[in-house]
LUMKEPA-171860 format. One line per 10 residues: number of its first residue (from 1); their letters; for each residue x, y, z of C-alpha. Coordinates in steps of 0.5 Angstrom, whole numbers, padded with zeros to 4 digits. Layout:
# LUMKEPA-171860
NUM = A = X Y Z; ...
END
This chain:
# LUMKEPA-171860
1 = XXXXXXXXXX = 0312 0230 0202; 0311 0234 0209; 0306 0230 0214; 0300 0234 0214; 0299 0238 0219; 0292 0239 0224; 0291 0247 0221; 0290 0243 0213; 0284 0244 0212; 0283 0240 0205
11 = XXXXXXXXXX = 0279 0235 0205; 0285 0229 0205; 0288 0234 0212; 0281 0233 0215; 0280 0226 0213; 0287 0224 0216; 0285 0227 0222; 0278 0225 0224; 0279 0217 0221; 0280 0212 0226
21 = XXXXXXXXXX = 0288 0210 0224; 0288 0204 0228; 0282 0201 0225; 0285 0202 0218; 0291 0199 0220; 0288 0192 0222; 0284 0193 0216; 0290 0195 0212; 0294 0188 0215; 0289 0184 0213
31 = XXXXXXXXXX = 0289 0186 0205; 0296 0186 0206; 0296 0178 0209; 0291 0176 0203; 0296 0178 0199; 0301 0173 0202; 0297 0167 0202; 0293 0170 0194; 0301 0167 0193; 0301 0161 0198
41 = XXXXXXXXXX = 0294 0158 0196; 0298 0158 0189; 0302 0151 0187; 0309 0151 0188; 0310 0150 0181; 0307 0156 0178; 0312 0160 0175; 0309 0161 0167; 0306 0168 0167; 0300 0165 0162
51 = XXXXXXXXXX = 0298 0159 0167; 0292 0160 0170; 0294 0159 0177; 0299 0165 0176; 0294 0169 0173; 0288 0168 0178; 0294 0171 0183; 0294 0176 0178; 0288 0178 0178; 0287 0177 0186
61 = XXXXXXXXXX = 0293 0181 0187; 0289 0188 0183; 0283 0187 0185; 0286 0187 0193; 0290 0194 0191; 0283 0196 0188; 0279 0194 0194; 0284 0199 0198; 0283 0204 0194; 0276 0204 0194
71 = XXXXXXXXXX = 0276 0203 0202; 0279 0210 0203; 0274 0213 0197; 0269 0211 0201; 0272 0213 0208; 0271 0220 0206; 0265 0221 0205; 0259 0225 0209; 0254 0221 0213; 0250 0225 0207
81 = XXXXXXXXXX = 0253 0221 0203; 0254 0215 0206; 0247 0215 0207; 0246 0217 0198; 0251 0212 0197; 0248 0205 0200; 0242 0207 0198; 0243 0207 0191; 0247 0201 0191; 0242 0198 0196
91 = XXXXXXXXXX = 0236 0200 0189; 0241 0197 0184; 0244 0190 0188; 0237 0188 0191; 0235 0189 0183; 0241 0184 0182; 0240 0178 0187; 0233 0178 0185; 0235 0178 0177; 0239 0171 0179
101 = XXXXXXXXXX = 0233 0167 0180; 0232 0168 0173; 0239 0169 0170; 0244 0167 0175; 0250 0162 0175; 0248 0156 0179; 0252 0152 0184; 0250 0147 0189; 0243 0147 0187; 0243 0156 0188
111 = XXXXXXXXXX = 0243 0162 0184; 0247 0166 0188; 0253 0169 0182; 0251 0173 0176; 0257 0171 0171; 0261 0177 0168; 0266 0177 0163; 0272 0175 0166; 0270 0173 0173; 0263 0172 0177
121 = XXXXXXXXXX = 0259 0177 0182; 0254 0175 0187; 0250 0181 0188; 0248 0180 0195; 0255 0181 0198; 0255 0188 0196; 0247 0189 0197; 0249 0187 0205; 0253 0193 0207; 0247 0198 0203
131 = XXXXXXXXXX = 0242 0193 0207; 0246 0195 0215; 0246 0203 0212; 0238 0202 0210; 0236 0198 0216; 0240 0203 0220; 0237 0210 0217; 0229 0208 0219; 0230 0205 0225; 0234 0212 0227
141 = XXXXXXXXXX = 0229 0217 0223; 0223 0213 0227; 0227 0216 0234; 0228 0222 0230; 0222 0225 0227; 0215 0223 0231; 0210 0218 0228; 0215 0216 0223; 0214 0208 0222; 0221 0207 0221
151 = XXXXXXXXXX = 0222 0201 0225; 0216 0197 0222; 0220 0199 0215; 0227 0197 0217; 0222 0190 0218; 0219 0190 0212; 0226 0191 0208; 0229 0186 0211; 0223 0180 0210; 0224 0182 0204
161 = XXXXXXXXXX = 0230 0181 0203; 0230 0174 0207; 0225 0172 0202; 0229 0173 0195; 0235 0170 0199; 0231 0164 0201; 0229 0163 0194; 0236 0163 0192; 0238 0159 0197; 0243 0162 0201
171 = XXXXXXXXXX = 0242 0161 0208; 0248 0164 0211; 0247 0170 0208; 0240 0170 0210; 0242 0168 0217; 0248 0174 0217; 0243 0180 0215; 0238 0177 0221; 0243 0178 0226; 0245 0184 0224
181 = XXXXXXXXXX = 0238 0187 0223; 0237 0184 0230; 0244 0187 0232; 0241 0194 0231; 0234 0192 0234; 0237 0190 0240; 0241 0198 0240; 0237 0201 0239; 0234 0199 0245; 0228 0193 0244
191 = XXXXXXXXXX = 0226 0189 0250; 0229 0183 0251; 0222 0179 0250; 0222 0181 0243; 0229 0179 0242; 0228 0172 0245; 0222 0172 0241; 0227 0173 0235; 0232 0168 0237; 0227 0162 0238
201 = XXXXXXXXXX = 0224 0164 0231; 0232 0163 0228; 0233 0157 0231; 0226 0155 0228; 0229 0157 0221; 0234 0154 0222; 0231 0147 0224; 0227 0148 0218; 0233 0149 0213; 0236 0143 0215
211 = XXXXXXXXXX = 0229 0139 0214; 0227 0141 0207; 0233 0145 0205; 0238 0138 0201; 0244 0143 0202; 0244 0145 0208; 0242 0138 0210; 0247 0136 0207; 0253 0139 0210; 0250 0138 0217
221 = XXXXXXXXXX = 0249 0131 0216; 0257 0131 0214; 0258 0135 0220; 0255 0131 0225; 0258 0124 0222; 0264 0126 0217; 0266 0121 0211; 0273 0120 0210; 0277 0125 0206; 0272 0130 0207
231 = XXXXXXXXXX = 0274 0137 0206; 0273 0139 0213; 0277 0133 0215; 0283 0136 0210; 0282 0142 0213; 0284 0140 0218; 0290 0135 0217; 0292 0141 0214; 0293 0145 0221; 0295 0140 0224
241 = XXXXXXXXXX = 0302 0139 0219; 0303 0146 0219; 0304 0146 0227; 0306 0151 0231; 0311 0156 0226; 0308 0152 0219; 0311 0149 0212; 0314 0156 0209; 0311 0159 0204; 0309 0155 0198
251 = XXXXXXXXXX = 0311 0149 0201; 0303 0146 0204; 0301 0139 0201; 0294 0139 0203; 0292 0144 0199; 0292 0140 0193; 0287 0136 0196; 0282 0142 0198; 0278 0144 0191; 0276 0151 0196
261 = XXXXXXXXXX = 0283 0152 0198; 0283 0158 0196; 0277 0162 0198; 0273 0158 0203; 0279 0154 0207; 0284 0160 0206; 0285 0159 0213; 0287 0152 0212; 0293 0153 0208; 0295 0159 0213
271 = XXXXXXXXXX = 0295 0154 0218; 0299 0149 0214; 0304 0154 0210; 0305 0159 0217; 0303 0155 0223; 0299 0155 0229; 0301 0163 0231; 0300 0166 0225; 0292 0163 0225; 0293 0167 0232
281 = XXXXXXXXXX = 0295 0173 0230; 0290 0173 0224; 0284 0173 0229; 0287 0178 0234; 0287 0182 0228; 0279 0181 0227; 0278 0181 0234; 0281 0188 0234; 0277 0190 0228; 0271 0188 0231
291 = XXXXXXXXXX = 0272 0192 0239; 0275 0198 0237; 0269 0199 0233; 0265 0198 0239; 0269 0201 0244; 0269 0207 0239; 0261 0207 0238; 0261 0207 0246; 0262 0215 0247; 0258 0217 0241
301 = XXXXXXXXXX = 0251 0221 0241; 0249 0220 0233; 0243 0214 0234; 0244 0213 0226; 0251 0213 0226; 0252 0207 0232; 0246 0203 0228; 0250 0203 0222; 0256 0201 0224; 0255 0196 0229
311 = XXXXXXXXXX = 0251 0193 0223; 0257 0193 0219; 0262 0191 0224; 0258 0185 0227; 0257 0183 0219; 0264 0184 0219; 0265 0179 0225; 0260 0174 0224; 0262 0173 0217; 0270 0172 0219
321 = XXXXXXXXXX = 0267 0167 0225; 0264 0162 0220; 0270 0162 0216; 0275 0160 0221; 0270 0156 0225; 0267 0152 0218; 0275 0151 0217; 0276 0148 0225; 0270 0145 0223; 0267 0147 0229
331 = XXXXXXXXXX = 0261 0149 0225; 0258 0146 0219; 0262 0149 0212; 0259 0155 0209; 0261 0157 0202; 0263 0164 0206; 0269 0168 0205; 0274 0170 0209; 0274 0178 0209; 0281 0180 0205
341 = XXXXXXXXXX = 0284 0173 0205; 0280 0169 0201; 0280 0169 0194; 0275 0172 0190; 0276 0180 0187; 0268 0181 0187; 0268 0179 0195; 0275 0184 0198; 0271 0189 0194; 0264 0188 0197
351 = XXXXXXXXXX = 0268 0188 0204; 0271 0194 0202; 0266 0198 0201; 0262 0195 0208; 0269 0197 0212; 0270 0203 0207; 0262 0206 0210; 0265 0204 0217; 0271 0208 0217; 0267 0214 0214
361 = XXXXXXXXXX = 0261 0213 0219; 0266 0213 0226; 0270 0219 0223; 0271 0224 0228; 0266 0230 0227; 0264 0237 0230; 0257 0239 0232; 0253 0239 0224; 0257 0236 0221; 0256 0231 0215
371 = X = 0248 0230 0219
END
């Protein structure tokens, strides 16, 4: 096969000169490492092609080759059809997460999962990205056509927003879709007064939560004063027996003992199976992700697309960093997965399109292009 040349015009040749390659790169590890461990969190002994160890493997395995290739279908859209293609996801998903206080499969007291033939769905994860596109779109038109309440609109979609996920619960959700709306607020240049405002109303949220919501309050109290053998205490056992350099692949003890081994505490069986430098090189990775974008958006003149995908790309963040730092138990556990890596075919997806919408948002573009 020729490598493609810079006078292709079709649309893989223009798409393969104008995508951000080092950012699909570090996304590409990612998926990669999630297959690694989609095999460590298995028990060592699951060899049988119809246990059902192997087969959740299985499934983990197509639907991280799936994610990918939705990732690159989504990279190459217009902004036209960036914008088209999160608004409709955003009209069918808030539909749906609303559908789950009715019909939703409750766990730990929430609505949260809509239960499909063969797997589960939580439909706010893939509202979110549809959510930073809607949110970021408004706030843009408001600058762009005189008169227009764009940002009262974005303010309105998202209470609204909050509301339903209040009701579900779903806390940390919730808390992710505030701070990237105020991520984009704050980009779009809004004084630092509103934002403090803004800031002290979270933390008043928060502490409203932990009084009146029993979960949360569960978890901060269990975080404050954990008992023994918690999973947070587990979780960390499992890091300090992995070491520096770790046990081997398939060779870790404690994720026996961790029921959420492999979504929310994959972290934990990476520190265990591959040590204390592979960890490190996992969060590089992230944190490449996460400055690259930003070090992109900084030379670019399109107010949408700087909105957008510092939305995606601070959501992106937030919900890694609540993974790792619950795993580390330097935050209170949170039922949230770990982007790529933890188990779950509907949420490598969700990601999937969210950095799909990034990879499409930060291409390079001509004047007029893709308005």
């Amino acid at each position: 096969m020729r490598p493609l040349s810079r006078a292709d015009t079709s649309l893989l040749g223009r798409w393969w000169w104008s995508v951000d390659r080092v950012t699909m790169l570090g996304l590409g590890i990612l998926l990669s490492v999630g297959y690694v461990l989609a095999l460590a969190a298995m028990p060592a002994a699951t060899t049988h092609i119809t246990d059902p160890h192997t087969l959740a493997m299985i499934k983990q395995i197509f639907f991280l080759i799936l994610s990918g290739m939705t990732m690159l279908g989504m990279s190459m859209l217009s902004l036209r059809q960036v914008k088209l293609a999160a608004l409709g996801m955003g009209i069918v998903f808030f539909l749906l997460t609303g559908f789950t206080l009715v019909h939703g499969t409750e766990v730990d007291g929430a609505n949260r999962w809509l239960a499909l033939p063969g797997f589960t769905v939580q439909p706010s994860e893939f509202l979110r990205p549809a959510f930073v596109i809607i949110t970021a779109w408004l706030i843009a038109e408001s600058r762009r056509t005189p008169g227009f309440p764009g940002k009262r609109a974005a303010l309105g979609v998202y209470l609204l927003t909050a509301l339903l996920l209040k009701m579900q619960p779903d806390i940390g959700m919730t808390f992710l879709f505030t701070m990237v709306v105020l991520s984009q607020f704050y980009l779009d240049g809004m004084d630092m007064k509103w934002i403090g405002i803004a800031a002290v109303l979270v933390v008043l949220a928060l502490v409203y939560a932990f009084f009146f919501i029993s979960h949360v309050h569960t978890r901060v109290m269990m975080f404050i004063d954990p008992p023994k053998g918690s999973q947070a205490q587990t979780a960390l056992m499992a890091f300090g027996n992995g070491g520096m350099w770790g046990l081997g692949p398939g060779e870790g003890q404690v994720k026996h003992f961790l029921p959420d081994a492999r979504a929310d505490f994959v972290f934990a069986v990476a520190g265990e199976e591959f040590g204390l430098f592979f960890c490190a090189f996992i969060i590089l990775v992230f944190a490449a992700i996460v400055l690259r974008a930003f070090f992109r958006l900084l030379a670019e003149p399109n107010l949408f697309v700087v909105l957008a995908a510092g939305g995606l790309v601070v959501g992106f963040g937030l919900q890694a960093f609540v993974n790792m730092a619950s795993s580390l138990s330097l935050i209170p556990t949170k039922g949230m997965t770990l982007p790529f890596l933890s188990y779950g075919g509907s949420s490598a997806l969700a990601v999937s399109i969210q950095m799909g919408f990034l990879l499409a948002l930060t291409r390079k573009r001509h004047g007029g292009e893709g308005a």
